[in-house]
C-alpha positions as CSV (number, residue, x, y, z in Angstrom):
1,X,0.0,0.0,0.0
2,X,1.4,3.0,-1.2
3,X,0.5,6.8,-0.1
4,X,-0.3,9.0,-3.0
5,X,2.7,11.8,-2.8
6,X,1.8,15.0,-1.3
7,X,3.8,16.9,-3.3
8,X,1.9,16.3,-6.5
9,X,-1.5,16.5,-4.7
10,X,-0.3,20.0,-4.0
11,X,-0.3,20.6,-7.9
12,X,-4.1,19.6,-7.9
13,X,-7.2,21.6,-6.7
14,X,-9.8,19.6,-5.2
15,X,-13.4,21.1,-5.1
16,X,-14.8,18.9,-2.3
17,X,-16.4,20.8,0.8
18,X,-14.3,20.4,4.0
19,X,-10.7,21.1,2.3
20,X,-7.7,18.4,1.5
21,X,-8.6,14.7,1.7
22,X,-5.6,12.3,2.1
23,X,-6.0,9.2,-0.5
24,X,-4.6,6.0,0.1
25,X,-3.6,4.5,-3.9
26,X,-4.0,0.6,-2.9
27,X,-2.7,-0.7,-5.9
28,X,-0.1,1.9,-7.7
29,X,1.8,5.1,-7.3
30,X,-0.7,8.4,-7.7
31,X,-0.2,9.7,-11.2
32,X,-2.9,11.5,-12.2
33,X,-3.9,10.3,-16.0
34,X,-6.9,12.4,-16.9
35,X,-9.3,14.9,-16.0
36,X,-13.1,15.0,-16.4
37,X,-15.9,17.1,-15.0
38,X,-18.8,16.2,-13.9
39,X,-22.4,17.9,-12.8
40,X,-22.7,18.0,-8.9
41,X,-26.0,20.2,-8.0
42,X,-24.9,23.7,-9.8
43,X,-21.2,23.4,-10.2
44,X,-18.9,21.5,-12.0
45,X,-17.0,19.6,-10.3
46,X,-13.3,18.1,-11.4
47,X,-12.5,13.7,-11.5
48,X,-9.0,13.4,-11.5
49,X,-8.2,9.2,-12.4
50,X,-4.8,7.8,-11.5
51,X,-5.7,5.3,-13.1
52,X,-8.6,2.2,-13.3
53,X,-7.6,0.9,-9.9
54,X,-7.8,4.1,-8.4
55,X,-10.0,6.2,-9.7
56,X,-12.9,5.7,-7.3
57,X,-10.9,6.0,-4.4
58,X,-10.1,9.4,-5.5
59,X,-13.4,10.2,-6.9
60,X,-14.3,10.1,-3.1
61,X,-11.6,12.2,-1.9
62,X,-13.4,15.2,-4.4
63,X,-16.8,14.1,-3.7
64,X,-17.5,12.5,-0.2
65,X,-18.6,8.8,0.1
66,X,-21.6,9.4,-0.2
67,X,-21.8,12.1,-2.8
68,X,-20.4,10.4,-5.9
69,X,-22.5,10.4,-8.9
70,X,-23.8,7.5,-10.7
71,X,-22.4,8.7,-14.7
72,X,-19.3,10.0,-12.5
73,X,-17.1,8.9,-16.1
74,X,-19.3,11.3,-18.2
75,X,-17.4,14.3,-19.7
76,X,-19.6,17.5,-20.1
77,X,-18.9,20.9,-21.7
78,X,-16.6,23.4,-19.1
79,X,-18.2,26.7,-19.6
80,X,-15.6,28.8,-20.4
81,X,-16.3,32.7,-19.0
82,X,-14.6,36.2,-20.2
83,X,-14.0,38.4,-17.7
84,X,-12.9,41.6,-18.6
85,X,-12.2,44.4,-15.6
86,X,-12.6,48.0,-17.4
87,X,-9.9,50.1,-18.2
88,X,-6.4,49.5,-17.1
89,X,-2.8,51.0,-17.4
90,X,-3.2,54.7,-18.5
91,X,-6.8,54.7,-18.5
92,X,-7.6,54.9,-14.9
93,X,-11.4,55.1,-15.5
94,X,-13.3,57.4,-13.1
95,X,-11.7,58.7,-10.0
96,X,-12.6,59.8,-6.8
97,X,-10.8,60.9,-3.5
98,X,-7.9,58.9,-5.1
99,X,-10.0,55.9,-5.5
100,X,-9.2,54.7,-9.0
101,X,-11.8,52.3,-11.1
102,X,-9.2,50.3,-12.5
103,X,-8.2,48.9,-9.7
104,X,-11.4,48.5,-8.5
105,X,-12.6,46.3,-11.8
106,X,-9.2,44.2,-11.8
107,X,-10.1,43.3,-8.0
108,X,-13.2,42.2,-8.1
109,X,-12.7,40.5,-11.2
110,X,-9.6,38.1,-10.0
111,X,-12.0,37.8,-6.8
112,X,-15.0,36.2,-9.7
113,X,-12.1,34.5,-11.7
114,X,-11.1,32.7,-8.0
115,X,-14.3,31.3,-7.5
116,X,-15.5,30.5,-10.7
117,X,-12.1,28.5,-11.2
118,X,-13.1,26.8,-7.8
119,X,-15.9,25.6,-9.4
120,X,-15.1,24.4,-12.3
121,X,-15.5,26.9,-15.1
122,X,-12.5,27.9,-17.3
123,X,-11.9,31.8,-16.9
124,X,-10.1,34.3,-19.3
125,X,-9.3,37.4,-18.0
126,X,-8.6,40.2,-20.2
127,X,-6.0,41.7,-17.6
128,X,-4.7,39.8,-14.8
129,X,-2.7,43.5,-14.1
130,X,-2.6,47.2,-14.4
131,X,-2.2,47.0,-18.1
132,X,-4.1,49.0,-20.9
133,X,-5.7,47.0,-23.3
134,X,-7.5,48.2,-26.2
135,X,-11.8,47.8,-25.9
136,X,-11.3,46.6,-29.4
137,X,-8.5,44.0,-28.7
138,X,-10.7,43.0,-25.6
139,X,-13.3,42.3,-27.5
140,X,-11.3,40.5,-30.2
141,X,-10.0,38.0,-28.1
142,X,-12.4,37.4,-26.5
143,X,-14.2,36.9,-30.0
144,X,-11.4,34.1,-30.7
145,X,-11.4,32.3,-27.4
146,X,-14.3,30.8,-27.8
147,X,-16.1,31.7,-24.6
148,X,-19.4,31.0,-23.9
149,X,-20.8,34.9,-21.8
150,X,-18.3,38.1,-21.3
151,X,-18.8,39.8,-18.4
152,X,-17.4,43.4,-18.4
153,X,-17.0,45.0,-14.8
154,X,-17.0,48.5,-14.3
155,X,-17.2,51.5,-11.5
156,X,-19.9,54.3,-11.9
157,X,-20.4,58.4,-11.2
158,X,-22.6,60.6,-11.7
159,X,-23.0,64.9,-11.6
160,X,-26.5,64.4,-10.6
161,X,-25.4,64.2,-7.0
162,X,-23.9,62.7,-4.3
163,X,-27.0,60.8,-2.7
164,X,-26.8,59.0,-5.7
165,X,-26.2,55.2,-5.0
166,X,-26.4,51.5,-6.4
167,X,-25.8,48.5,-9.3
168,X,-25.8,49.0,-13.6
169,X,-25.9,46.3,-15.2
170,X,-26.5,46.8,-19.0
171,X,-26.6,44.8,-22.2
172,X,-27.6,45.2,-25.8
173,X,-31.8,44.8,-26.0
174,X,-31.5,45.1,-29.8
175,X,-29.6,41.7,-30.2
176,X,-31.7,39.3,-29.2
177,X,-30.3,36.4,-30.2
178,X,-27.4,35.9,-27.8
179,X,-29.2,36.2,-24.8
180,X,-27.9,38.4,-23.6
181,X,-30.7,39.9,-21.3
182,X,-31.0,36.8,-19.2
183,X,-27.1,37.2,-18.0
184,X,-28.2,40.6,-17.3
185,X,-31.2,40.0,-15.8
186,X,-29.1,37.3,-13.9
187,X,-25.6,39.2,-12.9
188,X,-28.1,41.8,-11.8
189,X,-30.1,39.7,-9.6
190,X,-27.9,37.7,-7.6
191,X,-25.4,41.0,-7.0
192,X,-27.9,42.8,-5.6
193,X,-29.1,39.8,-3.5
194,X,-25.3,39.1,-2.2
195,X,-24.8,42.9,-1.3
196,X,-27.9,44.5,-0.7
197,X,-27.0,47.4,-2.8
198,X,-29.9,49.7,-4.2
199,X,-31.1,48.1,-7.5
200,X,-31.1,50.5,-10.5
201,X,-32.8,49.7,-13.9
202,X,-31.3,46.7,-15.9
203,X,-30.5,48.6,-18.9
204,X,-30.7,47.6,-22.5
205,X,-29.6,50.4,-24.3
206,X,-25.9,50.0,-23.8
207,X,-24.6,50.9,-26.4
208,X,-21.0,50.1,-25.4
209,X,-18.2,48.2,-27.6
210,X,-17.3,45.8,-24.9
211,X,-21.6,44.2,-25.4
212,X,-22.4,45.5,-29.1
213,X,-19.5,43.4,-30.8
214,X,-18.8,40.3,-28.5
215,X,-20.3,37.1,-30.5
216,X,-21.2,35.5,-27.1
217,X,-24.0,36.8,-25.0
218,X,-22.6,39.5,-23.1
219,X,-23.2,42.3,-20.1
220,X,-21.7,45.0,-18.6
221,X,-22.0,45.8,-14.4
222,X,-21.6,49.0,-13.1
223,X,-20.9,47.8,-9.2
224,X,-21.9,50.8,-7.3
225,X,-21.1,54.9,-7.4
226,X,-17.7,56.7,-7.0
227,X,-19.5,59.6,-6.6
228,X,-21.0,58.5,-3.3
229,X,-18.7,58.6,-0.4
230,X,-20.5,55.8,1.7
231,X,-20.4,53.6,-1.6
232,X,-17.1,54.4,-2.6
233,X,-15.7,53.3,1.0
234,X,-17.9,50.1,0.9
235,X,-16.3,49.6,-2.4
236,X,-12.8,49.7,-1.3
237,X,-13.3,46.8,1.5
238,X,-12.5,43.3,0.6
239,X,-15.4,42.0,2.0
240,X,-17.8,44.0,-0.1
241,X,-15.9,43.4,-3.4
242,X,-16.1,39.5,-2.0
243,X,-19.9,40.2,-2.0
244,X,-20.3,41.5,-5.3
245,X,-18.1,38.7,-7.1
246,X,-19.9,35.9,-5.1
247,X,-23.6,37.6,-6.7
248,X,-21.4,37.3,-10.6
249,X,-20.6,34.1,-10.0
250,X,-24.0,32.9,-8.5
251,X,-25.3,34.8,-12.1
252,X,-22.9,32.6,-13.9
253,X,-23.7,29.6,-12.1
254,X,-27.8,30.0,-13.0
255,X,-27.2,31.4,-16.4
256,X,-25.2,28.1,-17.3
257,X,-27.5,25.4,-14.9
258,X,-30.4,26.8,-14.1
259,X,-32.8,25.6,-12.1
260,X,-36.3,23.9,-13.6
261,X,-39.5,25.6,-13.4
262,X,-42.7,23.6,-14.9
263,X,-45.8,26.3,-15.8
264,X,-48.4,25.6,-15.7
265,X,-52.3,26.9,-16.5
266,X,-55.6,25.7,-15.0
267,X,-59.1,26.3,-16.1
268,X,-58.6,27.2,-19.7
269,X,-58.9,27.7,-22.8
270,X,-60.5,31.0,-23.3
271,X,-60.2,33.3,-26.5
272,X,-58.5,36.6,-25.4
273,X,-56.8,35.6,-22.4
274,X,-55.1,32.4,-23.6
275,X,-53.7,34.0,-26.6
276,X,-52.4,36.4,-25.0
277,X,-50.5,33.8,-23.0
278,X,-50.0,31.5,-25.6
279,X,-48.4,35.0,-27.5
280,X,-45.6,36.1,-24.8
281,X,-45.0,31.9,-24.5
282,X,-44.2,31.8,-28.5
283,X,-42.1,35.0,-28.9
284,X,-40.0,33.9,-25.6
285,X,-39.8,30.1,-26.9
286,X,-41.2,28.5,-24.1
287,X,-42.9,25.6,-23.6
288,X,-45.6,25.1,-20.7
289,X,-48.7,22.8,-19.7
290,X,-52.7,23.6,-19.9
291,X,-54.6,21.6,-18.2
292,X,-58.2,22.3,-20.1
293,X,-61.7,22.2,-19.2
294,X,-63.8,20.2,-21.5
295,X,-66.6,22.5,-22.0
296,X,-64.2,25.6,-22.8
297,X,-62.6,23.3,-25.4
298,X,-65.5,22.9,-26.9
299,X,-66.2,26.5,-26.9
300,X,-62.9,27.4,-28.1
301,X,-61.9,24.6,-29.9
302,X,-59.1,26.7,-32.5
303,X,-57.4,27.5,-29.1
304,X,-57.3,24.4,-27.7
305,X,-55.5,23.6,-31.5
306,X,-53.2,26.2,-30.9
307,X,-52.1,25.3,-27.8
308,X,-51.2,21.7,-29.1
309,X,-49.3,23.3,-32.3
310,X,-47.2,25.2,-30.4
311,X,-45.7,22.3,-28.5
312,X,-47.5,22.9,-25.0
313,X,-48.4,20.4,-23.3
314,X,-52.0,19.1,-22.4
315,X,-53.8,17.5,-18.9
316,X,-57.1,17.1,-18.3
317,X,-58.5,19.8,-15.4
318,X,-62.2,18.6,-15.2
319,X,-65.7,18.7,-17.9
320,X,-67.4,21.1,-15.9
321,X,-66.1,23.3,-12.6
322,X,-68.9,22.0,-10.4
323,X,-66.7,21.0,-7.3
324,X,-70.0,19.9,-5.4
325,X,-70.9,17.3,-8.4
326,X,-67.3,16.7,-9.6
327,X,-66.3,15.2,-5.8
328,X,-69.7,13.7,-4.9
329,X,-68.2,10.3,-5.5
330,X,-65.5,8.4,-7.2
331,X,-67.8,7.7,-10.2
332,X,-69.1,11.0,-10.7
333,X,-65.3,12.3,-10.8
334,X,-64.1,9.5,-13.2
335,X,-67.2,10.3,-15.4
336,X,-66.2,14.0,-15.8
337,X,-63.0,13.2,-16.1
338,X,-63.1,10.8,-19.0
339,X,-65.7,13.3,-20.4
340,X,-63.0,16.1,-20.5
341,X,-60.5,14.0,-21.8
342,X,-62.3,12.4,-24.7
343,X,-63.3,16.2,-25.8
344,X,-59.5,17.5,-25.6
345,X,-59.0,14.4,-27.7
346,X,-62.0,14.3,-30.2
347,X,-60.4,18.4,-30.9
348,X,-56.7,18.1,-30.6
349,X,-56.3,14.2,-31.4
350,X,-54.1,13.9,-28.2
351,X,-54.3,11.3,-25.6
352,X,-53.0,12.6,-22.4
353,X,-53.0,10.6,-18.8
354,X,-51.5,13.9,-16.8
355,X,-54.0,15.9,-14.7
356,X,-54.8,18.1,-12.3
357,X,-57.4,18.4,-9.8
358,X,-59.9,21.3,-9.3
359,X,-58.8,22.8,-6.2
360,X,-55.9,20.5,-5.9
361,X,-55.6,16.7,-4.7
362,X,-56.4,17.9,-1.1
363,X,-59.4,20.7,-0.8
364,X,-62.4,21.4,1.0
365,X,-64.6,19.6,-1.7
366,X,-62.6,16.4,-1.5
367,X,-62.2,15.7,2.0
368,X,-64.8,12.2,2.0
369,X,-64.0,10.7,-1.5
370,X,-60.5,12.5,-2.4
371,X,-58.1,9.1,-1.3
372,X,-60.3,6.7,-2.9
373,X,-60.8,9.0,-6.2
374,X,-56.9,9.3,-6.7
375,X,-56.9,5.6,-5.9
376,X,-59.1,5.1,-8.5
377,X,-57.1,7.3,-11.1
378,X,-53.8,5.8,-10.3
379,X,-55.3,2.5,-10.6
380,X,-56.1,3.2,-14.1
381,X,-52.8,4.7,-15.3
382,X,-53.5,8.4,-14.5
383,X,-50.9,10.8,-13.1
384,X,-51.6,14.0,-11.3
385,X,-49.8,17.2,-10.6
386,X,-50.2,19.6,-7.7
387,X,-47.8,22.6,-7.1
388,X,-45.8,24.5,-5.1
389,X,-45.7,28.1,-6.2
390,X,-48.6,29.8,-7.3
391,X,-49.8,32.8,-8.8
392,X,-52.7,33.0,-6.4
393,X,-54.4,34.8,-9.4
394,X,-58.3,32.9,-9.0
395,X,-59.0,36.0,-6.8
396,X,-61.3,38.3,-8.0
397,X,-60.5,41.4,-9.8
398,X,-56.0,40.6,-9.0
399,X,-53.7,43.1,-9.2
400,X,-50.6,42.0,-11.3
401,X,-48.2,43.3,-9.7
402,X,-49.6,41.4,-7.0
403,X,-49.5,38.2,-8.8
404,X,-46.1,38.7,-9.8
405,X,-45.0,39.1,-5.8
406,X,-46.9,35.8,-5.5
407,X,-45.2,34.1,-7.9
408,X,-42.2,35.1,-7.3
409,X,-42.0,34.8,-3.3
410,X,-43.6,31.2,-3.5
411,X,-41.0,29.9,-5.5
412,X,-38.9,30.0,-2.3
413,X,-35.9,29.3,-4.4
414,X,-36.8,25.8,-4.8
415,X,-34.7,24.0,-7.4
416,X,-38.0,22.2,-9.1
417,X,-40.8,24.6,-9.1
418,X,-44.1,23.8,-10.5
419,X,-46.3,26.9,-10.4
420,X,-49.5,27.2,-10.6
421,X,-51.7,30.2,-12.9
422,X,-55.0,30.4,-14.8
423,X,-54.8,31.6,-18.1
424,X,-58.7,32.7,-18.4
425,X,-57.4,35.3,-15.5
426,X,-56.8,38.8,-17.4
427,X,-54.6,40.3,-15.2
428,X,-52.2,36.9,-15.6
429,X,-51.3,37.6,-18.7
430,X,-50.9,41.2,-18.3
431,X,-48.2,40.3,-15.4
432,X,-46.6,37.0,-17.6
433,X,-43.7,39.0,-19.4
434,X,-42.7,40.8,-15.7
435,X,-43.0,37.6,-13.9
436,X,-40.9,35.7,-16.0
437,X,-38.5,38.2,-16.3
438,X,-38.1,38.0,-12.7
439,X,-37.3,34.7,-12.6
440,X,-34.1,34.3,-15.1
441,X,-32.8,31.9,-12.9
442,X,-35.4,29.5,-14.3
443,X,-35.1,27.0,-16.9
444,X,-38.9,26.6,-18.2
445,X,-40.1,22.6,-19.4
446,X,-43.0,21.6,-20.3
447,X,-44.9,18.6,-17.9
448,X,-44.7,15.2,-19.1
449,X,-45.1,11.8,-17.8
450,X,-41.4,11.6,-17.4
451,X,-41.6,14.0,-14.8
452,X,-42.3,13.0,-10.9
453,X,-45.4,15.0,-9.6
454,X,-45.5,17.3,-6.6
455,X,-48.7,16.0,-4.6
456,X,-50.2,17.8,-1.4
């Protein structure tokens, strides 16, 4: 039994919680062979093999015993990030009370570069010093490297006074197809969420080399005011820069694996509302689940079309919103069940076995026949879907703004949200576009049997 050598394990960075594990190599000397990377919750995570014999004792060492993932062998793309702190050299940037921005940008940025590299991602930085480099030659190597987002940090001031306080972030609204708002939207979020600074518009008429000419998606943060003395001194400590690069990276880390949000829409279809909906859904290329009511299929049948064209996915809700007659017994639910569902499939030719209960698998309607009715419907193949996050939007006359603080605030930052909304609610789709731009952190699927239900 041989001790793998400490003084190439120095060469080599483990990213396991809890700092330096000491391997024992059983059957040969501890030369490391290869390198993969592997998905662990939101990071990626490093596999260093010494070899077959090997490699699983040190695939513990990164891990934990417990925490080693079943396809550990599986190679994935390493997102590779730019990082570009602003100005440099003989361009100082802005300057007050002998605070310069350059330093400020290159300090925060090797703080982001740290962690990111800690977690897996491959970083290019570039400046690593106080060196002037060209906005064009930034942006054409950066072009050339091949990396996946650039992230251009920055300082702000301001003549409109010194009161004047908070986080930029800006990217190019006109180009659309990098995606460029959703690192914004992201960068934006989790900074202000790690430092608590005041949060200024997220701007998309930047207009700035650095975002109009990169090929990758690309944003620019403006981490706080010169111009304002208390922000100025918070910017200059260690432990606030540490703050803002730890919001960048959590940005980084959503924007690349995000978490998985399933919407969802009760009670429809209806004319107005649902295209609406079914509008902001097609123009953002997103994919979400109806679960229909027979008799407004049958009023709306083109809709109901619509919604299957476009990729959405269909569940049965219920034939008729009576919650009296629908939960009198387990035959009068199957029977408006099966009702609904041979509608949905008599006018959109699909078969579906998802659904959803009116009111949800626990309610006030439910509370004598509810365990023997989902008996019944898992007996004959059926699978249903409760939630947990909602719109709260089957309130009369709701406010959207309102709705969108539900939605938002019930997610709870839960990694696999489904949320409930009703897309025969006006005010939903008035608040759709706000609420999902509030939620960039979200990876939107559509249901499908595939997926394991939340239940009450």
């Amino acid at each position: 039994m041989s001790l793998l050598c400490l003084a190439a394990m120095a060469a080599v960075r483990f990213a396991a919680a809890g700092g330096w594990r000491v391997l024992t190599d059983i059957t040969q000397q501890g030369i490391t062979k290869q390198i993969q990377t592997v998905r662990v919750e939101e990071s990626v995570q490093p596999v260093y093999a010494l070899g077959e014999q090997t490699t699983q004792v040190v695939q513990m060492a990164v891990y934990g015993v417990d925490q080693v993932p079943e396809a550990v062998a599986e190679t994935e793309h390493i997102p590779t990030v730019f990082l570009d702190p602003g100005h440099g050299g003989t361009d100082e940037g802005c300057v007050r009370n002998g605070i310069l921005e350059k330093d400020l940008n290159l300090a925060i940025a090797l703080l982001v570069r740290d962690r990111l590299e800690e977690q897996g991602y491959q970083v290019i930085m570039s400046r690593e010093t106080d060196s002037y480099i060209a906005k064009e030659d930034r942006v054409k190597e950066a072009n050339q490297s091949g990396a996946d987002i650039y992230i251009s940090i920055h300082q702000n001031v301001t003549d409109e006074g010194a009161g004047v306080s908070g986080m930029e972030v800006w990217y190019e609204e006109d180009d659309s197809g990098r995606d460029s708002k959703r690192l914004a939207q992201l960068i934006n979020q989790q900074t202000i969420k790690s430092t608590g600074a005041v949060e200024r518009e997220l701007r998309g008429d930047g207009d700035f080399h650095v975002t109009g000419n990169t090929t990758m998606p690309a944003c620019l943060i403006e981490t706080g005011f010169l111009s304002n003395t208390a922000e100025r001194q918070r910017l200059g400590l260690v432990e606030y820069q540490q703050q803002i690069a730890d919001g960048i990276v959590q940005g980084v880390v959503y924007y690349f694996h995000p978490k998985t949000m399933y919407l969802t829409f009760d009670d429809g279809p209806s004319e107005e509302n649902t295209q609406k909906v079914l509008d902001i859904l097609r123009d953002r290329n997103i994919k979400a689940t109806f679960f229909l009511v027979g008799e407004n299929v049958r009023k709306h049948p083109d809709m109901a079309r619509r919604i299957v064209a476009e990729g959405h996915t269909i569940g049965v809700h219920c034939d008729s919103h009576d919650y009296d007659a629908l939960y009198e017994s387990v035959d009068s639910y199957v029977a408006d069940f099966e009702k609904a569902r041979q509608t949905i499939y008599e006018v959109t030719g699909v078969e579906t076995n998802i659904f959803r209960f009116p009111g949800g698998s626990i309610n006030a309607y439910n509370q004598k026949t509810g365990q023997a009715i989902i008996q019944e419907m898992t007996d004959r193949g059926y699978i249903y879907y409760d939630w947990n996050a909602s719109l709260e939007d089957a309130v009369k006359n709701p406010d959207p703004q309102k709705l969108i603080a539900n939605g938002v605030g019930t997610t709870l930052g839960r990694k696999k949200v489904i949320l409930l909304a009703h897309d025969v609610v006006g005010s939903t789709g008035l608040c759709l576009e706000e609420l999902l731009d509030n939620l960039p952190e979200y990876e939107m699927k559509p249901l499908s049997e595939e997926v394991e239900p939340i239940c009450f």
